[in-house]
C-alpha positions as CSV (number, residue, x, y, z in Angstrom):
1,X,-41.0,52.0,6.0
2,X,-41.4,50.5,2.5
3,X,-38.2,49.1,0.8
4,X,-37.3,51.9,-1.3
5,X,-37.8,54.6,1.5
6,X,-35.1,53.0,4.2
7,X,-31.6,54.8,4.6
8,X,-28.8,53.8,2.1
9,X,-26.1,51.5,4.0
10,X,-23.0,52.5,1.9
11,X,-21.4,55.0,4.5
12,X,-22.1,52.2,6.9
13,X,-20.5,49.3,5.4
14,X,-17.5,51.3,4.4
15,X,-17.2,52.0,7.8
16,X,-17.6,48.1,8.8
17,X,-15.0,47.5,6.3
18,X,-12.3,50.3,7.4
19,X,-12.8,48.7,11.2
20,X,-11.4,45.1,9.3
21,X,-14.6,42.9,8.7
22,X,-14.6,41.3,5.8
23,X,-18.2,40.9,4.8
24,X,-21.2,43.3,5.6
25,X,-25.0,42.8,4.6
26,X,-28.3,44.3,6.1
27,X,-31.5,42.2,6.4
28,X,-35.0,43.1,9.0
29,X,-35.6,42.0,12.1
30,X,-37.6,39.1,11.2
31,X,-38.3,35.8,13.5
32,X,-35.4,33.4,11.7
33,X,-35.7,31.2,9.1
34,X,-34.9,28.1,10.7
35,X,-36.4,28.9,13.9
36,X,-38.5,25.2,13.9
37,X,-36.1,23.3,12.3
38,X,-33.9,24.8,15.4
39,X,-36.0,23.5,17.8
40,X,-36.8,19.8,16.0
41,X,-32.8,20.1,16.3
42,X,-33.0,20.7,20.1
43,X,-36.3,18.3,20.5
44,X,-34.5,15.3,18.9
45,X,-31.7,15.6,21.8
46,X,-28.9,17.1,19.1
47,X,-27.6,19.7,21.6
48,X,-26.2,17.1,24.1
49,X,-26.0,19.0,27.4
50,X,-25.9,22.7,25.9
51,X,-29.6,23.0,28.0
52,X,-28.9,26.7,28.0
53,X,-29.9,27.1,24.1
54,X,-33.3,25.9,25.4
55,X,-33.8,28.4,27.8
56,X,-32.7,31.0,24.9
57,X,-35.8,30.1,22.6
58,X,-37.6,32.7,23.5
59,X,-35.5,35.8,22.7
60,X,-34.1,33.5,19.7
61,X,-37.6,34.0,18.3
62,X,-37.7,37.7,18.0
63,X,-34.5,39.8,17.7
64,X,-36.2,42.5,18.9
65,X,-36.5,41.0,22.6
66,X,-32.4,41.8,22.2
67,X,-33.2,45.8,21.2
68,X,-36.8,46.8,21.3
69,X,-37.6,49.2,18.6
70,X,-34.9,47.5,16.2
71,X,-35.7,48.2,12.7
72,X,-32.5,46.5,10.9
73,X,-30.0,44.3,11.6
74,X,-26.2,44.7,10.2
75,X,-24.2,41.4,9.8
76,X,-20.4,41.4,10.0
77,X,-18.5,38.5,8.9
78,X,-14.6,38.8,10.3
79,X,-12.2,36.5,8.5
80,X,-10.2,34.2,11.1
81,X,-8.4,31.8,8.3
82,X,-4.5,30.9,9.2
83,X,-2.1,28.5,8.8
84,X,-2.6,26.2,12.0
85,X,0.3,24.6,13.8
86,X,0.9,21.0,13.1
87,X,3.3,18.1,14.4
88,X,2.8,15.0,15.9
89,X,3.8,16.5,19.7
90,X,1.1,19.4,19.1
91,X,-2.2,19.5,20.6
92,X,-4.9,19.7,17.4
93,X,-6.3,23.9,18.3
94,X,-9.2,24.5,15.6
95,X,-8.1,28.1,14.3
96,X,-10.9,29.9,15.8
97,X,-8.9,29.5,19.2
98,X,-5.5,30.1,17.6
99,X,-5.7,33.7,19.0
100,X,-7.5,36.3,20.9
101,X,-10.9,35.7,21.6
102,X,-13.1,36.5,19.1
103,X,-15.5,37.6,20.9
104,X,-13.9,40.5,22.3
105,X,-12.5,41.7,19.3
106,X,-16.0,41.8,17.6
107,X,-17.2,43.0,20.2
108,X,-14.8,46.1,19.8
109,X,-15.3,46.7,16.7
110,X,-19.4,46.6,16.5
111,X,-19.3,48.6,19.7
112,X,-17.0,51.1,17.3
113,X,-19.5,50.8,14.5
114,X,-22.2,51.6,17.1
115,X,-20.9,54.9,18.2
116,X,-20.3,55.8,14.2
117,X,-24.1,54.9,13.8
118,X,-24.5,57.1,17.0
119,X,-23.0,60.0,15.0
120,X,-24.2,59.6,11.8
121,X,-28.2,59.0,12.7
122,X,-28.4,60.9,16.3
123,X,-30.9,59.3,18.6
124,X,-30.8,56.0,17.3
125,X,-30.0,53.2,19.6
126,X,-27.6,49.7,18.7
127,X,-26.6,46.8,20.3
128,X,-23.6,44.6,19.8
129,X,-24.4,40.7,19.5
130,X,-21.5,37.7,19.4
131,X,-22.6,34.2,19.1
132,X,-22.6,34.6,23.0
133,X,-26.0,36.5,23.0
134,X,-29.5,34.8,22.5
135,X,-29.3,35.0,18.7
136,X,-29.4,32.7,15.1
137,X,-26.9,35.0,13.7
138,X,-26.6,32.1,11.2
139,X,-29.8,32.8,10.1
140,X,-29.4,36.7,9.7
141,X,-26.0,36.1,7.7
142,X,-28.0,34.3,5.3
143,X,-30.9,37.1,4.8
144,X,-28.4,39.7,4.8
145,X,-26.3,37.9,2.1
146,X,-22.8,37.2,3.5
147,X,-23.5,33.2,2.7
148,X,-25.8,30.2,2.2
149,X,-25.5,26.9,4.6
150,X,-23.4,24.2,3.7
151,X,-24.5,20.4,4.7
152,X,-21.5,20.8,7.7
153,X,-24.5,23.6,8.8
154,X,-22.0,26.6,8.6
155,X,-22.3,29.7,6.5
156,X,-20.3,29.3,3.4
157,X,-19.5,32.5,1.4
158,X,-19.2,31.5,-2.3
159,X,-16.4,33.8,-2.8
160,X,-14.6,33.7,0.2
161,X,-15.6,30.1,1.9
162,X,-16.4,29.7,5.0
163,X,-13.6,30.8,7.9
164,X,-14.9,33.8,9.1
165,X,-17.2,34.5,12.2
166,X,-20.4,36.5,12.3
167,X,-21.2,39.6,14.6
168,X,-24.1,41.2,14.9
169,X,-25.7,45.2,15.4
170,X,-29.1,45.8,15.9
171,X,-30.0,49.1,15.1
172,X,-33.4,51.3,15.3
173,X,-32.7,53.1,11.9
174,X,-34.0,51.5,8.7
175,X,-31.5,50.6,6.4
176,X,-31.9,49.7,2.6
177,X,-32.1,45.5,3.0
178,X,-29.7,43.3,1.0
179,X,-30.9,40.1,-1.1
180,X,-30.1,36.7,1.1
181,X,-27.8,34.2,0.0
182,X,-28.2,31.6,-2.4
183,X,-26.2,28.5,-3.2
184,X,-25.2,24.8,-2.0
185,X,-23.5,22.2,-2.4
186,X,-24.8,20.1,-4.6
187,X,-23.9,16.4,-4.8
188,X,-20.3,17.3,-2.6
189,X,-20.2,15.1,0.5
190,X,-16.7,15.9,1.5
191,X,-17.8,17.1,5.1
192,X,-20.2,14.1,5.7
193,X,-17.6,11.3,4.9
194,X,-14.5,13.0,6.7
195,X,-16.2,13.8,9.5
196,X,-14.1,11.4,11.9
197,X,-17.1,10.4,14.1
198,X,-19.9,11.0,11.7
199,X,-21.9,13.5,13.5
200,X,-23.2,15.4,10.6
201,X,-26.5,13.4,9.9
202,X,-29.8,14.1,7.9
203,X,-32.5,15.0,10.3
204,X,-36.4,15.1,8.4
205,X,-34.3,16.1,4.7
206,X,-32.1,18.2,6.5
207,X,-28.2,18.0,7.2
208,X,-27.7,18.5,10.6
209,X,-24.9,18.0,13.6
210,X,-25.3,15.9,16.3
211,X,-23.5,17.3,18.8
212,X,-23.1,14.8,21.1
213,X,-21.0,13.4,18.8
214,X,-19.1,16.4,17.8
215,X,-15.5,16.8,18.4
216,X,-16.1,20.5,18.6
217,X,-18.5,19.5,21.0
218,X,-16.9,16.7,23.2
219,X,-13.8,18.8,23.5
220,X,-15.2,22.0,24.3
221,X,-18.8,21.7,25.7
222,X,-18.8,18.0,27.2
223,X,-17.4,17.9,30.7
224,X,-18.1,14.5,31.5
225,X,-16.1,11.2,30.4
226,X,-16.0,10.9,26.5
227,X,-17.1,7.3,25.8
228,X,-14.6,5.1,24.2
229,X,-15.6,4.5,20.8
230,X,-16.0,8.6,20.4
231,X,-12.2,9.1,21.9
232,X,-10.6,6.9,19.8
233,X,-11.7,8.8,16.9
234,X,-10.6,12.5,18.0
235,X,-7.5,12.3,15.4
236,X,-5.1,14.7,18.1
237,X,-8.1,17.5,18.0
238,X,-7.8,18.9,21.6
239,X,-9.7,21.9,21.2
240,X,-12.7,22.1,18.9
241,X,-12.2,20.6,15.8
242,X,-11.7,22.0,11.4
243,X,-12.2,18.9,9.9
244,X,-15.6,20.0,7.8
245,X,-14.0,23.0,7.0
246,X,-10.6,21.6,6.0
247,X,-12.2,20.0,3.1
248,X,-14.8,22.1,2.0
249,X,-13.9,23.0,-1.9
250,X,-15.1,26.2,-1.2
251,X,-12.5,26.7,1.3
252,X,-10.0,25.8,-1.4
253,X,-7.3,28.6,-3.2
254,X,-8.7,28.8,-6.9
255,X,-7.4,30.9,-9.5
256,X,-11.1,32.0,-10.6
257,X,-11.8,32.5,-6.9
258,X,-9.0,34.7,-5.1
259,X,-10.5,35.3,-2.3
260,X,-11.1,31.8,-1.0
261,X,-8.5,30.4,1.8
262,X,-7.3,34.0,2.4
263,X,-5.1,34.7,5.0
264,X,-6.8,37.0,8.1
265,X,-5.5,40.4,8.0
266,X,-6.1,40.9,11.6
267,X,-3.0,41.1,13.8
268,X,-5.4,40.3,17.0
269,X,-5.7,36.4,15.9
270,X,-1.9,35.7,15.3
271,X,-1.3,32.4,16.6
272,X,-0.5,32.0,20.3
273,X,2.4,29.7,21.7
274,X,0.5,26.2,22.8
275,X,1.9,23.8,24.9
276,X,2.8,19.9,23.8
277,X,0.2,17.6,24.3
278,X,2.2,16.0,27.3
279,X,2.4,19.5,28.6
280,X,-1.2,20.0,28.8
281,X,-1.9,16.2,29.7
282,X,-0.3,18.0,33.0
283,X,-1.5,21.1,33.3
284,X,-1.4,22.9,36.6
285,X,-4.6,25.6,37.3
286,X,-2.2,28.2,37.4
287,X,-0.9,27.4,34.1
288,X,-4.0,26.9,32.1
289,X,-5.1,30.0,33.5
290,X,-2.2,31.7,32.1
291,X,-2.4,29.8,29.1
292,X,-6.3,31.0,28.0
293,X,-6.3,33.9,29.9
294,X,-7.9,36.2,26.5
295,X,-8.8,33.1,24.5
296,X,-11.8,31.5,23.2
297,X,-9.8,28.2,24.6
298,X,-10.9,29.2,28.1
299,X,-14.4,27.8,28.0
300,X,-12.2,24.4,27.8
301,X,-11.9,23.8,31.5
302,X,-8.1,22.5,33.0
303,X,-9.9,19.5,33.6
304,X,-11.2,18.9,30.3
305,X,-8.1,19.9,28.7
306,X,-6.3,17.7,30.7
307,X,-8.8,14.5,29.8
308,X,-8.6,15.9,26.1
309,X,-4.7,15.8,25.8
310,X,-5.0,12.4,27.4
311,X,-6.8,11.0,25.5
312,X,-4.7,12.6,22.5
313,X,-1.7,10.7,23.8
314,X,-2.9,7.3,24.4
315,X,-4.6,7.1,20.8
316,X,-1.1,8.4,19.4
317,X,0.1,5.7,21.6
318,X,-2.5,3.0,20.6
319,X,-1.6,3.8,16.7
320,X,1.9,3.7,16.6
321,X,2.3,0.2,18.2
């Protein structure tokens, strides 16, 4: 079906924004943009011990391996931004963990937008993708216009910066395409020098993140031993890590930009109660289950957010003497 001839997406993304996302864009089915820079990215060793995203290449290469017959895919971006808890007793909690897991709540509300496609084209078919499933979505944000990649390698929305996650719906009907992103960022370095272990790097002209030495990364992903030189720069972070993002001047409240830094309007990611660091240095099973039971934080294991809060102590410790 030829550009002009595909199905108007107003009704739809007036329905994306009633259900609470905050950005919306269509783009086609296409194999992603960055597909080989992806896998140079894996090649070089980049991914640490994620060997899972590997395995994934294959369906990563065609979207349609996800839906067959898909003929557009709708790209939901869901603001997460809030105020996150500080103190020298608190465990650092990036605020994509500061409340329910996102993953169900997109979930939910794609699956809702699926059955409203149901309705409104009968006999088309959808499927609801999370970063969980075998997908760039990054890629397919940026095609479908919700934002252009920064050097920290996240989406950045002009207008509204970058703290807000991506969902995606793969859908058989053909939708009128939006215009991909442009932008950058120009001669700003801010993520590059305050990254506290220096893991965004240039890979063959390219700014990249090493993961291996990633605080997201080694707090969340890593099970084994963090080597010494890497824990002694993890600043308190216990659970992933907002560094990038913290200083990203596109993340900053302008007057000329009101939308940038706003607060999420979604009740589900209200911050949870976290325990001190010495609380979780200490953390029974039974407790940590508790704790992330409904939280992206539970793909920290106790262990690891045991080592994590120890090694949050000792460098408070080391610095204060």
């Amino acid at each position: 079906m030829s550009s002009d001839t595909r199905l108007d997406s107003s009704g739809l993304k007036s329905e994306a924004m009633r259900l609470g996302f905050s950005l919306v864009g269509v783009c086609a089915p296409t194999s992603p943009p960055h597909l080989d820079a992806y896998k140079a990215w894996i090649s070089k060793g980049f991914a640490g011990s994620m060997d899972y995203l590997e395995r994934h290449l294959p369906m990563k290469s065609d979207p349609r391996s996800l839906l067959p017959g898909a003929s557009s895919i709708v790209v939901v971006g869901l603001n997460y931004n809030q105020t996150r808890p500080e103190g020298p007793e608190r465990p650092g909690i990036a605020k994509y963990a500061l409340g329910r897991d996102y993953h169900k709540v997109i979930r939910s509300k794609l699956t809702k937008l699926g059955r409203w496609m149901a309705l409104e084209f009968p006999g088309s078919q959808s499927r609801a993708c999370v970063d969980s499933a075998p997908i760039m979505e990054r890629d397919f944000g940026q095609l479908a216009g919700l934002g252009w990649f920064g050097k920290n390698t996240l989406l950045i929305n002009s207008e509204r910066g970058s703290w807000f996650f991506l969902g995606v719906l793969l859908t058989t009907v053909e939708l009128a395409l939006d215009e991909p992103s442009e932008g950058g960022c120009g001669t700003c370095n801010r993520c590059i020098d305050a990254c506290p272990t220096g893991a965004i790097v240039n890979l063959d002209g390219r700014w990249q993140v090493d993961a291996r030495s990633c605080i997201s990364y080694l707090t969340i992903e890593h099970a084994d031993s963090i080597e010494s030189d890497l824990a002694r720069r993890m600043n308190g972070w216990t659970v992933g890590c907002d560094v990038c993002q913290d200083v990203c001047p596109f993340n900053t409240p302008r007057a000329t930009q009101p939308l940038r830094a706003t607060p999420t309007q979604e009740p589900d990611f209200n911050v949870r109660s976290w325990p001190s660091l010495i609380e979780l240095a200490n953390l029974s099973e039974g407790a940590w289950d508790e704790l992330t039971r409904g939280s992206a934080a539970r793909r920290v294991g106790v262990e690891q957010m045991r080592r994590n809060a120890r090694i949050n102590i000792e460098n408070a410790t080391r610095f204060s003497d």
